[in-house]
BAFI-3210 file (N, C-alpha, C; in Angstrom, 3 decimals, decimal comma, padded with zeros to 6 digits):
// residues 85
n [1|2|3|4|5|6|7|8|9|10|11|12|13|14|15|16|17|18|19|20|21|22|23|24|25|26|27|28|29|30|31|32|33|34|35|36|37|38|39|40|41|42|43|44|45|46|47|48|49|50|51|52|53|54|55|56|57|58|59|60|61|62|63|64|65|66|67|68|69|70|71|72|73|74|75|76|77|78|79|80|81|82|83|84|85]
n.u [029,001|026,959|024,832|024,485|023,572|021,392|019,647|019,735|018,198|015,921|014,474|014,162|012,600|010,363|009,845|008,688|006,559|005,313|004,915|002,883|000,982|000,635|001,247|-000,900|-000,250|-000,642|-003,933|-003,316|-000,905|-001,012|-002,510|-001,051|000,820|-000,197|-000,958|001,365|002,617|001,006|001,433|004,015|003,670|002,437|004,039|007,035|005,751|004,991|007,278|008,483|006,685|007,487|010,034|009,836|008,124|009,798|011,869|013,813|013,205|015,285|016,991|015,638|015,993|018,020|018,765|016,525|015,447|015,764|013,556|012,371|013,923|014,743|011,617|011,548|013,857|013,727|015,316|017,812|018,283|018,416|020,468|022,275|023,004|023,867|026,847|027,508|027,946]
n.v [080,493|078,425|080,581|082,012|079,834|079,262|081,380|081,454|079,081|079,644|082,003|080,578|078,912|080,731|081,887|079,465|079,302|081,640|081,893|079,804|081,482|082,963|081,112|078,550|075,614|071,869|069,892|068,638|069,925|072,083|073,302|072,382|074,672|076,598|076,316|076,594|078,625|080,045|079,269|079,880|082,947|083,433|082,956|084,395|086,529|086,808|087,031|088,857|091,009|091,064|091,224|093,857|095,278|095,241|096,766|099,909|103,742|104,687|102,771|101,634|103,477|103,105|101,113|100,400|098,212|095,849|094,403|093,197|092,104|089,623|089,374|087,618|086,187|084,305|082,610|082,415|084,981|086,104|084,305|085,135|087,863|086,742|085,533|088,304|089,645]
n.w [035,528|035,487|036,653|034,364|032,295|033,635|033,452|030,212|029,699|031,543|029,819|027,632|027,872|028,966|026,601|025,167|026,549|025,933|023,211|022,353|023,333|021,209|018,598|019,422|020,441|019,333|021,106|023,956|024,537|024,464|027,039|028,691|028,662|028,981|031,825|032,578|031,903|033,591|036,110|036,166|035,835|038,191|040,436|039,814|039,564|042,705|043,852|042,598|043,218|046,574|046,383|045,349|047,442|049,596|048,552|049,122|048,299|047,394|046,360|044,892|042,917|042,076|041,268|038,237|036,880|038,092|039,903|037,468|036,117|037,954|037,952|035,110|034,989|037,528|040,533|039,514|038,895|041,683|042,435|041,251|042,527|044,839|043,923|043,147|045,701]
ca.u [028,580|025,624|023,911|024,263|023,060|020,050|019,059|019,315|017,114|014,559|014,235|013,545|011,083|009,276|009,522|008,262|005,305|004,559|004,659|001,985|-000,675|000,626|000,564|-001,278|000,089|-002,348|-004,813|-002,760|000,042|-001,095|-003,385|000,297|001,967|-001,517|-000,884|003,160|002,608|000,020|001,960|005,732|003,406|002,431|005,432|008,044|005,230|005,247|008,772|008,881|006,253|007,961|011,405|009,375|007,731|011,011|013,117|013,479|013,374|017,243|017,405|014,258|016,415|019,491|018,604|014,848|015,076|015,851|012,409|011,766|015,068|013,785|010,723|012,168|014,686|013,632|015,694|019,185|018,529|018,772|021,686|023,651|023,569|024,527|028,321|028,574|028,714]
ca.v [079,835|077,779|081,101|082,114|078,736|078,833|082,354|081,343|078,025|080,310|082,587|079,635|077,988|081,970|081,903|078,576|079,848|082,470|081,250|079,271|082,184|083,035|079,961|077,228|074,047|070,888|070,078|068,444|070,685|074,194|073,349|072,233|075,184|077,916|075,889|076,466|080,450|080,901|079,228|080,720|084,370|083,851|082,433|084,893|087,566|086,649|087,338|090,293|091,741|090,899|092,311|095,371|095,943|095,774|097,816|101,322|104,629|105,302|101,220|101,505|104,211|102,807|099,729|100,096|096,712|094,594|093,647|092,715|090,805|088,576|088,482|087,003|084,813|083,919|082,175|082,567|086,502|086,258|083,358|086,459|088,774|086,238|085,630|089,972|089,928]
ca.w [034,306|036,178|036,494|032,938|031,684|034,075|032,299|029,130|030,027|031,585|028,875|026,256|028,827|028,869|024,805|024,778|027,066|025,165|021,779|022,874|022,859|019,505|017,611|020,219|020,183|019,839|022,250|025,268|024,764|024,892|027,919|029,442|028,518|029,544|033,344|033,128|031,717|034,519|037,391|035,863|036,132|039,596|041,404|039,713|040,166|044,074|043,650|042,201|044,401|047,700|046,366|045,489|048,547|050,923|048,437|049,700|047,292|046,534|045,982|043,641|041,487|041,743|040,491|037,928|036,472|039,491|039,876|035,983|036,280|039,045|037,210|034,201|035,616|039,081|041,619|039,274|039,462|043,310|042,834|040,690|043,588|045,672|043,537|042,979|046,536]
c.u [027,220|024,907|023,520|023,115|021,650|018,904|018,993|018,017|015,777|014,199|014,289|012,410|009,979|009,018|008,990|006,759|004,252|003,700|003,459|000,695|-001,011|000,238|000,453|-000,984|-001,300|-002,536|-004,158|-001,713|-000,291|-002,159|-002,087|000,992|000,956|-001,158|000,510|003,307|002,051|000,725|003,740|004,872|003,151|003,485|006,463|007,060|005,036|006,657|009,124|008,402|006,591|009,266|010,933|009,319|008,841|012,240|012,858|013,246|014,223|017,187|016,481|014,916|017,529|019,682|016,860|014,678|015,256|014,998|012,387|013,124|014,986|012,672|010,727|012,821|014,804|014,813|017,174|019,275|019,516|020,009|022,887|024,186|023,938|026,470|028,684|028,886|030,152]
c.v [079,156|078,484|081,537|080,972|078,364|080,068|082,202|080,086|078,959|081,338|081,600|078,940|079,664|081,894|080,934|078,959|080,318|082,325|080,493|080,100|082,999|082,803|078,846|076,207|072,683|070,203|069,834|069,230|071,799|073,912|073,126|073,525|076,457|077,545|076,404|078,209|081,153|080,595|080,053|082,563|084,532|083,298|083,597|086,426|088,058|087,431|088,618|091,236|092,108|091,669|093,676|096,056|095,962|096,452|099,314|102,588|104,796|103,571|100,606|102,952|104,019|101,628|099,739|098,829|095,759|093,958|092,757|091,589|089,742|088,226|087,519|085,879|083,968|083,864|082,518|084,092|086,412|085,299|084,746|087,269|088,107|086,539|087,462|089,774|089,680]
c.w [034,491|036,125|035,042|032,247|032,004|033,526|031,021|029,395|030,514|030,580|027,308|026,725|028,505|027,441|024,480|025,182|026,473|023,318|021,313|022,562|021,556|018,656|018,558|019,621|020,198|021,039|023,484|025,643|025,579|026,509|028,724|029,938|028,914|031,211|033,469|033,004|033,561|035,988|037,127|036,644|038,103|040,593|041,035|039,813|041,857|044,283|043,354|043,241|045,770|047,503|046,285|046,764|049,968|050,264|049,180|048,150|047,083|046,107|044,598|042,376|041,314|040,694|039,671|037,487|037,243|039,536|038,701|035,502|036,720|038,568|036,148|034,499|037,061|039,948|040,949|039,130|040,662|043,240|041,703|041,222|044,319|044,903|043,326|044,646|046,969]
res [x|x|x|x|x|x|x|x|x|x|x|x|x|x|x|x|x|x|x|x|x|x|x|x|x|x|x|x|x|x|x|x|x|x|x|x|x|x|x|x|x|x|x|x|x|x|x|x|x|x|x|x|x|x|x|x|x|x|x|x|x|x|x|x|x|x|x|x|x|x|x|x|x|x|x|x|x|x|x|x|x|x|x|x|x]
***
């Protein structure tokens, strides 16, 4: 339930992000929320990249969204495969 709850929370924090370069918020905001887009892109892009580069090829067609999963929801991705195991 914890991980559920931490995917929906990150996917209203990304919509909040985004929304942002939509319709910009005023002035102190959107300069908040351009720093939180740009550090969310490179931390869960780190992330993604590193799972990329030590999957193998049968693990990269078994699974295609793995990465974009992890990118999306960071750290409660990786806490989801922890409980399937």
């Amino acid at each position: 339930m914890f991980i559920f709850i931490g995917k929906v929370l990150y996917s209203l924090v990304w919509l909040f992000l985004v929304f942002n370069l939509i319709y910009p918020y005023p002035h102190p905001a959107n300069v908040v929320a351009n720093i939180g887009l740009i550090a969310f892109i490179v931390t869960h892009g780190l992330q993604a990249w590193m799972l990329h580069s030590t999957m193998t090829n049968q693990e990269k067609q078994q699974d295609k969204f793995k990465v974009l999963r992890l990118f999306l929801f960071g750290v409660f991705e990786s806490l989801s495969w922890k409980d399937k195991k």
